[in-house]
Each structure stands twice: as C-alpha cells, then as structure tokens.
N, C-alpha and C positions, 0 to 999 in steps of 0.2 A: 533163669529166675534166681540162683545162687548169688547172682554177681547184682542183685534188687537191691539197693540198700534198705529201702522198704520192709523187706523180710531179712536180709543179713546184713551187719554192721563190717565183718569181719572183723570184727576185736575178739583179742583171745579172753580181754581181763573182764567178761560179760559171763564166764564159766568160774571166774573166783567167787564161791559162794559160801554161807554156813548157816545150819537154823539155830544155832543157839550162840547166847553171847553173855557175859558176866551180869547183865544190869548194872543200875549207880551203886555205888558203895555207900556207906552209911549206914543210917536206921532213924527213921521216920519221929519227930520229938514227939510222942505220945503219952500222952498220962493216964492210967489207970481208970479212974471218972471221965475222961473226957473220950476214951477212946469206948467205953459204954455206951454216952449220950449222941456220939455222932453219926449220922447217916450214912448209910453203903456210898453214895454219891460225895460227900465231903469227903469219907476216907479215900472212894478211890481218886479224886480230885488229886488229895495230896499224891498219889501212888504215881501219878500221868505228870505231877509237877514237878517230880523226881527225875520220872520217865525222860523228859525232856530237857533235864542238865541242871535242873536249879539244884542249887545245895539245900539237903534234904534239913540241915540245922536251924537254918531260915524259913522254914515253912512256918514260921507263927505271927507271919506279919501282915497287917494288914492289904486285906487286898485290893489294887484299884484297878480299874478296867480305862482303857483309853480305844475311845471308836474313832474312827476316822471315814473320811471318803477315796483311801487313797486309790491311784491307778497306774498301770505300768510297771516296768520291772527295770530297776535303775541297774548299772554298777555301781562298786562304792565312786568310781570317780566322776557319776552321773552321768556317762555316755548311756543312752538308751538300749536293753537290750530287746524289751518290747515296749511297744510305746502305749503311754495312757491314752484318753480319750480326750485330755486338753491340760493347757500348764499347769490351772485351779489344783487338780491332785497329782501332778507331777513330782513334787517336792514333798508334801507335807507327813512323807513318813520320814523327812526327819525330825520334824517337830514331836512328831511320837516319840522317835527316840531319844530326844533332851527331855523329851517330857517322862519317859518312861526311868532313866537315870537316874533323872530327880529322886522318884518313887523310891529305886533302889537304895539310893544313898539313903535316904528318909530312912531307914529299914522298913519301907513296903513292899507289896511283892504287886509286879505289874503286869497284866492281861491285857491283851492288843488282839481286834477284831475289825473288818474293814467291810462296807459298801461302799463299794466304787459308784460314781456317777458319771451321765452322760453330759456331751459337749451341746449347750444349745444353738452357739454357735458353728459347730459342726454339722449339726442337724437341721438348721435354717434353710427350708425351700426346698427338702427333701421328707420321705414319707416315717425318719426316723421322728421329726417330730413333734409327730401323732401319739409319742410314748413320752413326752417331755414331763407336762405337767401331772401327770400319771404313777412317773417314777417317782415324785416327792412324797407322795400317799404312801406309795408300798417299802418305799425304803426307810420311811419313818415307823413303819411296822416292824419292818426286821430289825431295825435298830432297839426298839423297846424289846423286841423279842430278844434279841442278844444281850441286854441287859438283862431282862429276868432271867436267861438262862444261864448264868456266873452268880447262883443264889448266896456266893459268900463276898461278892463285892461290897466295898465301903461307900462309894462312888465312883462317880462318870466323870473322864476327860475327851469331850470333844474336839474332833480336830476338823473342819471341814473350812470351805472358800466357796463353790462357786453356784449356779444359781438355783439346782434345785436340791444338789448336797447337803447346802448350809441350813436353806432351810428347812428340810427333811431332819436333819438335828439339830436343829430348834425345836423342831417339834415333838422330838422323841425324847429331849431332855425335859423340857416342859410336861411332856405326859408323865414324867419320873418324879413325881410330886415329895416322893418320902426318901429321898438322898439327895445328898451335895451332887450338885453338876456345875462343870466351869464348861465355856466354849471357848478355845484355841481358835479366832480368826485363820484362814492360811497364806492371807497376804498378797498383794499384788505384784503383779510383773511392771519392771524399769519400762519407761518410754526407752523407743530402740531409736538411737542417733540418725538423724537425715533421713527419717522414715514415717510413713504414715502412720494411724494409732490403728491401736486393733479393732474401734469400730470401721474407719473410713476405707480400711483395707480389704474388710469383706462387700463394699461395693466397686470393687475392680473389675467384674465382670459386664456389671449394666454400664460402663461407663466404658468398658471396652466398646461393646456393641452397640452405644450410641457413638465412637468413633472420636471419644472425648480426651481418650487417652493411648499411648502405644502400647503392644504387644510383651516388647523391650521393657515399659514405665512397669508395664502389671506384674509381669516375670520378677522384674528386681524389688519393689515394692512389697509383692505378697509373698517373698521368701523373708524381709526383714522385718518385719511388724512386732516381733517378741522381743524385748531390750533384756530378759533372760528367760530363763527356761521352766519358771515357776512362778506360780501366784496368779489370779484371776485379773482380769481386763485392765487398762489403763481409764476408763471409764466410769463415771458415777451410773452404773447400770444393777442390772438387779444382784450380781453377784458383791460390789462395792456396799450398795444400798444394804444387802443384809448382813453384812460385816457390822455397818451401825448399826443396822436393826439390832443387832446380838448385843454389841455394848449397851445401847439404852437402856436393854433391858436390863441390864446389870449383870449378865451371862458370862461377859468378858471382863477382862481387867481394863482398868480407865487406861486410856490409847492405845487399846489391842487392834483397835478394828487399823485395815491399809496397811499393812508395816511390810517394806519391800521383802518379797520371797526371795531366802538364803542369804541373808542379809545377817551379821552375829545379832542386831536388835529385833528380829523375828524369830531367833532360836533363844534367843533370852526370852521374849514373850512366854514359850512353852516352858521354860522352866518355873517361871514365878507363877505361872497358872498352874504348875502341880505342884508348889509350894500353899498353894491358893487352898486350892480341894482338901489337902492332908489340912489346911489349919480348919476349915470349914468342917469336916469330920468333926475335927476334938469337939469343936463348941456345939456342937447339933444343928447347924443350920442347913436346912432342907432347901430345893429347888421352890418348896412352897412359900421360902417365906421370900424366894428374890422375885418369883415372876406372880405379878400381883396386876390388879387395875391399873396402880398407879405408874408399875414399869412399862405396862403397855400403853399408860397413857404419853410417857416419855419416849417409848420407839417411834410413835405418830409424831409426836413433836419433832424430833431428829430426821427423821422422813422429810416432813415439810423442810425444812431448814434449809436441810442440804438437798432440796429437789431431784430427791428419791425415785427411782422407777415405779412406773404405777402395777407393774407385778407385786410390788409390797403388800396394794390392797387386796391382793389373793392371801400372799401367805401372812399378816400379821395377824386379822380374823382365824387362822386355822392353827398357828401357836397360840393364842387366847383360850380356841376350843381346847386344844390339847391337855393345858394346865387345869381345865374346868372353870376358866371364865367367859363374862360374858362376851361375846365376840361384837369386835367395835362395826356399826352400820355406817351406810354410805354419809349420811348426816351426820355423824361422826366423824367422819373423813371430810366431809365439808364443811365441818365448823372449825375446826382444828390447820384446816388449809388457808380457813379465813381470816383467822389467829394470829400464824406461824408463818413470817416474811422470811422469805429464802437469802440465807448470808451465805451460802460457800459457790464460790467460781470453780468451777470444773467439768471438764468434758460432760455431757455432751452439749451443755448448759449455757454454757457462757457468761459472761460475754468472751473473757477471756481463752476460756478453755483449758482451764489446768489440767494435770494429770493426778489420778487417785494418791501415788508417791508423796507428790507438791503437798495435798491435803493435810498428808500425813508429817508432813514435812510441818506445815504451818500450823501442827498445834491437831489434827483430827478434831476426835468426837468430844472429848474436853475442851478443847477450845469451842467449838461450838458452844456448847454447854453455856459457857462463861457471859456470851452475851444474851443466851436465851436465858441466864438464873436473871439478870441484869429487867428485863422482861418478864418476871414471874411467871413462864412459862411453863415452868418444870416443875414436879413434886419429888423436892427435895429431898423428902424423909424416906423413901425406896431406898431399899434394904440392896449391896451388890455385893459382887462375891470375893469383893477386896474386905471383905469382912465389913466396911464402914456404912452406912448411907451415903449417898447420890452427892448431898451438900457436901461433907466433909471431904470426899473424893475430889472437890471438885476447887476447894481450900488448898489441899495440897498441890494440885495441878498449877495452879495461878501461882506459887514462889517457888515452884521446883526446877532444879537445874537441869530436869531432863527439857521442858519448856523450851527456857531459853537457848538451851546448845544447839536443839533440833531448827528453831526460826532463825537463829541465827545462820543453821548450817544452808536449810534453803536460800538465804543471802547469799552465801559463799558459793554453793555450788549452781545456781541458777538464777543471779540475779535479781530475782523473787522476793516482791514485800511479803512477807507472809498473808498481813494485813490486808492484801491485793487479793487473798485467796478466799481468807477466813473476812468476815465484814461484820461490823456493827450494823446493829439495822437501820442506820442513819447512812451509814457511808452507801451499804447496800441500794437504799432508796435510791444515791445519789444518782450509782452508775448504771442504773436503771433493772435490779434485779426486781421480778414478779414472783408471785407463792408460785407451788409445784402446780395442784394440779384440780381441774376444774370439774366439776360434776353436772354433768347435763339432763335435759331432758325436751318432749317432742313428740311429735306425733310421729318419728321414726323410734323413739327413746325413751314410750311410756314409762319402763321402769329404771331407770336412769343407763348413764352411756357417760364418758369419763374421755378428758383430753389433756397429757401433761401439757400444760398450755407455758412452760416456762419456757419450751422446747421449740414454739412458734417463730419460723425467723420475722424479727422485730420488724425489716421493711415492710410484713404487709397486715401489722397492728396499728390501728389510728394511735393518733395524738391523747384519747379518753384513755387508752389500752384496749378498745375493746377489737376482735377480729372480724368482720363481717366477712362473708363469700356467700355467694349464689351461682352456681352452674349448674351446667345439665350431668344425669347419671352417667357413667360407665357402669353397668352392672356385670360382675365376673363371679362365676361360683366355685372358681378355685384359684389359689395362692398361682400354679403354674399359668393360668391364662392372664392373672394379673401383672404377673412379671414379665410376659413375655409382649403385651401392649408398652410394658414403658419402655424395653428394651427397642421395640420394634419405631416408636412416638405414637404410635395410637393413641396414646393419652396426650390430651393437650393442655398445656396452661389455660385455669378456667375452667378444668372438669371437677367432676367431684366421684373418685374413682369408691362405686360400693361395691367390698366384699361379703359374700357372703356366702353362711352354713358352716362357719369353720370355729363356730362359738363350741363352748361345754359338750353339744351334743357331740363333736367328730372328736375331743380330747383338747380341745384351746390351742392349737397350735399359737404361736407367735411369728410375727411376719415381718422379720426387721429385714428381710431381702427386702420388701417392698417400699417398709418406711425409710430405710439408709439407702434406696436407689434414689427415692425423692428427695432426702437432704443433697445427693450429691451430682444429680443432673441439673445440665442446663434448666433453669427455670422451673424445678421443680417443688421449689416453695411456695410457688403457685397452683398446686395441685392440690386436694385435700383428699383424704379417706376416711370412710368409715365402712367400720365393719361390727360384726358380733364376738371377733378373733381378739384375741389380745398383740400386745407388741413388746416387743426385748425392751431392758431398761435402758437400751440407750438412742431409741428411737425420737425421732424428731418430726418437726411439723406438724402441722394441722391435721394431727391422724386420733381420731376418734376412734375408740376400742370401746369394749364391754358391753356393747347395745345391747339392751336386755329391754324383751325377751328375745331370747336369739332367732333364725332364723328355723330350724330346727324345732322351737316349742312356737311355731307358727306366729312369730312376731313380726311386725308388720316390715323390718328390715330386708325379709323373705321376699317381698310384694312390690318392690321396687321398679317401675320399668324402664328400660335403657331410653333416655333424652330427656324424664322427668327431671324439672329444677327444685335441687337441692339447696336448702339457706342455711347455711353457720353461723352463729352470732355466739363469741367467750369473750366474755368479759375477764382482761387476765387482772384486775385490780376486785372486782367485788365476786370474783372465780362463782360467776353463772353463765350460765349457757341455756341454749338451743338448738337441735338437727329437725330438722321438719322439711315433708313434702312440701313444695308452697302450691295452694288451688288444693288441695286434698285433704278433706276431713279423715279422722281416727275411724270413721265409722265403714267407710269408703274404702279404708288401705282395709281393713278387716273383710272387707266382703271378699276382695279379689280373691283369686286364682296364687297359687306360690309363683315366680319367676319361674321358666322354665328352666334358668341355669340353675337350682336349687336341686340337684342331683348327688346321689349316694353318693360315698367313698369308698369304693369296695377295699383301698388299700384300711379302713381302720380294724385293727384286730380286734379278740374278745377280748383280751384285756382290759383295750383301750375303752369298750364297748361298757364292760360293766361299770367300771369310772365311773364314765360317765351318768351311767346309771343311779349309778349310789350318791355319787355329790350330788345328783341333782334333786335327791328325797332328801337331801340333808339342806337346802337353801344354798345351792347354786354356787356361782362365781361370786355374787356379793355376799356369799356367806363363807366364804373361803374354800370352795371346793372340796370340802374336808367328808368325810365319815362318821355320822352322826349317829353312832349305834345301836342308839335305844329308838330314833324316832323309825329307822332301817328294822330291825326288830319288830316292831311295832306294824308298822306299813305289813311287811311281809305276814305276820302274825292274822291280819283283818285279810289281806288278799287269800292265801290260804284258807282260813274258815268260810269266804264266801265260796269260792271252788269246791271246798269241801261238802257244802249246802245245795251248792246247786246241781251236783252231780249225785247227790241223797246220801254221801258217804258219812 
C-alpha cells in the first residue's frame, strides 16, 4: 500500500508546511464615518478582497459582477485540461477577462461567478436530457441568487452562448429589474473546411445504420465538424436564435449577437459591453427601463425574421415573466409570424444554408433591423443598452464603417452577397422564403401544437404553399424506440410517426435525434412527426411539437392507435394548420383507453419531477415553463388548508 499513489505521492515537498503567513500589506482606505456606518459583511468583504491580492488602495471603486456560463479548465494556450460540456462555454472566460480589464482600467473593481451549463446536443437521445430544460429554471435561480449575494454590486455583465445558458441569463438579468445589466453574446464556432456542419454531423449514426454512409465517412466527418474550439453551433438553432433574442431586446450591444468565438471582434464586443454597463451606472438606467413590451415585442419580431427555433416560444414568454411582464400568448406568436416575412438564409433554413458566421458577416441583427424599420415592424423608441433607443442604433448601423468592411469582408472571404444572406422582403419573397412558424390545432391539438414550417422540405409543399399528408400512425412511447424503427426502416415513407409522453410531464426532452435522422435519410422528408416533445432549433421537416395537452394530462395525443390515418394540412403562407384523427370525433379520442405504449419513465428524477410540477401550475409549455410563485403559493396555500380540514387538524 506504501507504493498506492492513492494514499502516497512520494513527494517529499508535500511536508513543506507553515500555519501562519504575513497577510497583504497595506491598510484598508477607511474613513472614520464610513467605517461606523458599514456592515460586519461590507467590511469583511473589503478584508477577503484584500485577502485575495487586490490592492487594498483601490478598494473604493465601484463594484461590477460579470456571470457567466463558463465550463472546462483551459490552459492559457487553450489546450484542454478538462474539458467543458460543449464549445458554447469553452472559450467565453475570456470574454470575462477583457470584459473584467475594462472594469479595471475604468477604476472598477470586478467580481466574476460562473454556472456552467449543459450540452443539448451531448444530451440528445440520452437520459441526460430529461434535466435539459429544467437546468434553465434552476440556473436562472442561482444566477439572481449570486447577484443578490454581492449586495455591493453596481451591476451585471453577462456572458453566456448556448441554449439553455443564455437563456437562463436572460432570465436572471430581466428578473434584476433595479440595476444596469449588459448581455455579452459568446459567439459562434467557424464552419470547419471540407466538413459537415454541426447539425448534419450528429446524424452519422442513423445513417450509418441505414448503410447510407461509411464507417471511414462517420469517423473522419465526426471528428471535424468544430471549425474552432469556441462558440455555439454553426446553425440558426435555439442557441443562435437567442443570441438575437438578447439583442432585440436591447440586452446586447447592436451586432453583438454571432460574432465568431476568439476572434479579436468577439473580445472587442466584451470590452465595449463593460464600457456599456459603467456608462449605464453613471446615468441611472436600470434593466427596467431596456426590457419592456416593447423589447419583447421586437425579440418576436427578430425571431420571426430570421426563422428562429420554436424553443424561443418557451423561453421569450419566461424572460417576459421574469422582468414582470405580461407574457406574450400563442396568438401572439401567431400574429406576429403572420406579420413578420422571414429575410435571413441560414442553416438549417434555407434555401441556401448559410452559416451563423456569414449572418454575422452580412450585417446580423442590425441589418435585419433595417428592412424590418423599412416595414414598420419594429418599435423604435425601446430603450438599449448602447445608451440610445432602438431607432438611433440603428441610424448609426446603416453609414457605419463597421457595416460596410464586415459585407464587404464576406465578399472577400467567401464569395458571398451579403444581400444573398440578409434579404429585403421583396427579394425574400422572390427566392421563395416563408414566415417561421405555424400554430396549429385539431382534434389531436385541442390546445394548440406548433410546426416551424419554414423548415418543411419545399418538394413536398404544393404550389398554394400549403403541406398536405395523410398516413397511418407509428405510435412509440419513447425517443429510444422511435429511433430505433428509423434506423432499423420500420418507418416508411408515408407514415406519420406519433411520439408520445415526452411532453412537460417527463421534463420536455427535445428529439432532434429523431427530427435530424429524418432530414438526413433516404426519403425521410416524407415522414412526418408529431409529438407532445419539443425539438432542437435546428430541427427540420414536417415535425409537429407542443401538442397540448400532452399526453401525460391525458390529451388525446395519449390515445392514438397504431394504423390510425393521421391528416396534416400547414398552410406555410397564411401559417394555419391542422393534426386530426381523420373518422374520429374529440368526444371519441376522450373516451378511449391511454395507448398502452404510454408508460413511466422510471429514468425521470425528482428533480426533473417537481419541474414539472411547478411549471405546470404556473401555465405550462405555452406559458413558458417558468415558476410562477404567487400563483404556486397560492395553490399550495388552498391544498394545505383543505388537508388540514379534512383530517380536523
């Protein structure tokens, strides 16, 4: 056992010890009156800020806290020494650190706190994620909790990227109503040369074992898909998606969202974003006066534009609640889709399929902007946190020389009209782009059910735009049996594969194994799904999500039997729809029996368990799955006294 490394290192320099040491030198800048008025907790504050090397002379500068999602443990020369959980927070502690510098030089003094977040794309088709949409609740907790707990902060620098991170601080800086909060996007990852993108690459598996591709293709394919080692997906999916969402809202600085990770124009972003915060201080401008109606009425509009992932209509609803507004309804989402004609070409979209980079390249969320002001789409008078309103920002975008160098540099480096990426809604129309995303309903879909319909491959939408399909069920009551029929061809072109029980009740999993196997087999734009599950933002096809009521609060999704014909009808031009049993009345799917595939998940934990619980007293998925604490309160409050009644206590 001596020779255990486990229990012996043999190192002798493990016995150089000593219990005492000099402390900092110095002495604490304290004045008389102020050292009276200050709490054990402030002074010892200063005493721990000493403690850990700061010059004890500078202790009177303003304090700013910068949160983050970061993960992994870099060296400085970025080789990994443990690794994070995906590229999104691989990098962005150094945007802390330019942003933190700044602070310094400013004479601030800077406080750095991190929640890590999980990879959803790691977690896809596995039981990790059952804790996906889950984490965005609790880490938006701790983040407000770590902000009240630094009770001498000025404000918040957010730094977050990927998809339940960003939004998790979105949410925590929106619930932070009475300080300055900036969001630091963290940027996406380069398209990697002569390689698949990082959505088409996580279907190497199904297409391995439908024989579609080699052993050899998948091996070299799925090692090069990252074109660097930081920044979130090359895809307009839900981590992209909330990049804009954060700008619209005026969160970010105008062309913050996209900006390639480790790039010097992404570590420039964090510096002028905590130039941003210290100016927003001086003046008094609060988080309350950037995220307002009118900003949340401009993230939906930006959503729509750039045909947004339909996880947005989870989390924009639950930043709304956060800040204490009202939270936008499905009809809200529907009229605003009916509105707002999608102008940006980019994965997983098309037509062309740009990459999130290109976007950025060609001008971002300001350039968008430009043809939606054009459009009176926008309300302009929203307050951002470049100190300006929305309109003026957007003045300056249109004759600025950052503008023109960046579309021109997309020329140079890629051939690329910009104009090809970014469209007017005329050019748009031309090349055949359709709004994002359709909101349905049915005697599968009483309370509505949701299909990004931009995402539909065009060969099999008519000439009106609109989608028809009719087949018979596949019904499968788990993610693993569903994938494992397409892998196997059990599903046939012409089916209409129903999942179900994987709604709100088991934690919302998202199932883009299953929607990115059907964009990328043989004939598998001829398949359609629907489920009570949600799907990754960069899912495609004719895949209906959100069926509410799930299967789980006994909606008739539940009740489905295996050969019943299923009818889809999305209109992608006047974005209505239908799912319906066809021969089977609402009153009828109500009587039956559940599917006998509609069986527990013994892998969901309590965690995952109470979630669910609680968003679902707080209005559900179409209320943004969030924690509604008075009406939770409340509820428990009556459940309680009637227990307490009827047991005479």
């Amino acid at each position: 056992m001596s020779h255990d490394p486990v229990f012996e290192s043999g190192s002798e320099a493990i016995y150089t010890l000593r219990t005492t040491a000099p402390g900092p030198s110095g002495r604490l800048p304290l004045g008389a009156e102020q050292l009276r008025a200050m709490s054990s907790g402030e002074l010892f504050g200063w005493t721990q800020n000493a403690g850990m090397g700061w010059d004890p002379a500078r202790l009177r500068g303003k304090q700013f806290l910068v949160l983050s999602t970061q993960g992994g443990i870099r060296a400085p020369d970025g080789t990994p020494i443990a690794l994070g959980y995906h590229t999104g927070h691989w990098e962005v502690g150094l945007l802390m650190e330019e942003a933190a510098r700044t602070f310094t030089a400013g004479g601030a003094i800077p406080f750095a706190g991190y929640v890590s977040d999980p990879c959803d794309g790691r977690t896809n088709g596995t039981v990790g994620m059952l804790d996906s949409l889950a984490y965005r609740n609790d880490a938006a907790i701790v983040f407000r909790r770590l902000i009240r707990s630094l009770p001498t902060r000025r404000g918040v620098l957010g730094v977050a990227t990927c998809d339940k991170g960003l939004p998790a601080m979105l949410m925590a800086l929106a619930g932070t109503p009475d300080l300055p909060t900036v969001i630091v996007p963290g940027g996406v990852t380069l398209l990697a040369e002569e390689a698949e993108d990082t959505a088409k690459v996580q279907t190497l598996a199904a297409r391995y074992a439908r024989g579609e591709v080699s052993l050899d293709y998948a091996a070299e394919m799925g090692c090069r898909a990252c074109g660097s080692p930081g920044g979130g997906c090359q895809f307009m999916g839900t981590a992209a998606t909330s990049q804009v969402v954060a700008e619209a809202l005026g969160l970010a600085l105008p062309h913050g969202a996209l900006s390639p990770s480790g790039a010097e124009i992404w570590r420039d972003l964090a510096r002028r974003s905590a130039h941003a915060l210290m100016a927003l201080e001086l003046r008094g401008v609060t988080t309350r006066d950037i995220v307002t109606d009118d900003s949340v009425h401009n993230a939906m509009v930006l959503h729509a534009a750039v045909g947004g992932s339909t996880n947005l209509v989870l989390h924009v609803p639950a930043i709304a609640h956060a800040a204490g507004l009202r939270r936008p309804t499905v009809d809200d989402w529907a009229r605003i889709n009916a509105l707002v004609p999608r102008l940006v070409d980019v994965l997983p979209n098309g037509p062309k399929h740009h990459a999130t980079v290109q976007v950025f390249l060609a001008g971002g969320v300001p350039e968008v902007m430009l043809h939606l002001r054009e459009l009176g789409l926008l309300r302009l008078g929203a307050r951002t946190v470049s100190g300006l309103p929305l309109g003026e920002n957007l003045e300056w975008w249109e004759h600025s020389e950052r503008r023109r160098r960046l579309r021109d540099k997309l020329r140079q480096l890629d051939g690329i009209d910009p104009d090809d990426v970014i469209m007017s809604a005329g050019k748009a129309r031309e090349r055949g782009l359709t709004s994002t995303v359709t909101f349905l309903r049915g005697n599968l879909a009483p309370e509505g059910a949701l299909v990004k319909s931009t995402a539909i491959a065009p060969q099999v939408i008519g000439p009106d735009g609109v989608y028809l399909h009719e087949g018979p069920a596949r019904v499968f009551g788990s993610e693993d049996a569903a994938i494992e029929a397409i892998k196997t061809g059990a599903v046939q072109p012409g089916d209409v594969m129903v999942l179900i029980g994987i709604g709100p009740g088991i934690g919302m999993p998202e199932t883009y194994q299953i929607t990115s196997a059907l964009k990328h087999v043989k004939d598998g734009h001829r398949i359609a799904l629907v489920t009570d599950g949600r799907f990754s933002g960069v899912s495609t096809g004719a895949c209906i999500g959100h069926v509410s009521p799930e299967a789980w609060a006994g909606g008739p999704i539940g009740r489905v039997r295996d050969g019943e014909r299923i009818r889809l009808r999305i209109d992608t031009r006047t974005l209505e729809g239908t799912v319906d049993v066809v021969g089977v009345d609402a009153g009828s799917l109500a009587a039956r029996a559940p599917n006998p595939a509609l069986q527990p998940d013994g892998r969901v934990n309590p965690d995952t368990r109470l979630w669910a619980a609680l968003q679902d007293a707080s209005g559900g998925s179409w209320g943004g799955c969030v924690y509604d604490a008075e009406r939770i309160i409340g509820l428990l409050g009556r459940a309680i006294a009637a227990e307490r009644s009827s047991s005479g206590t």
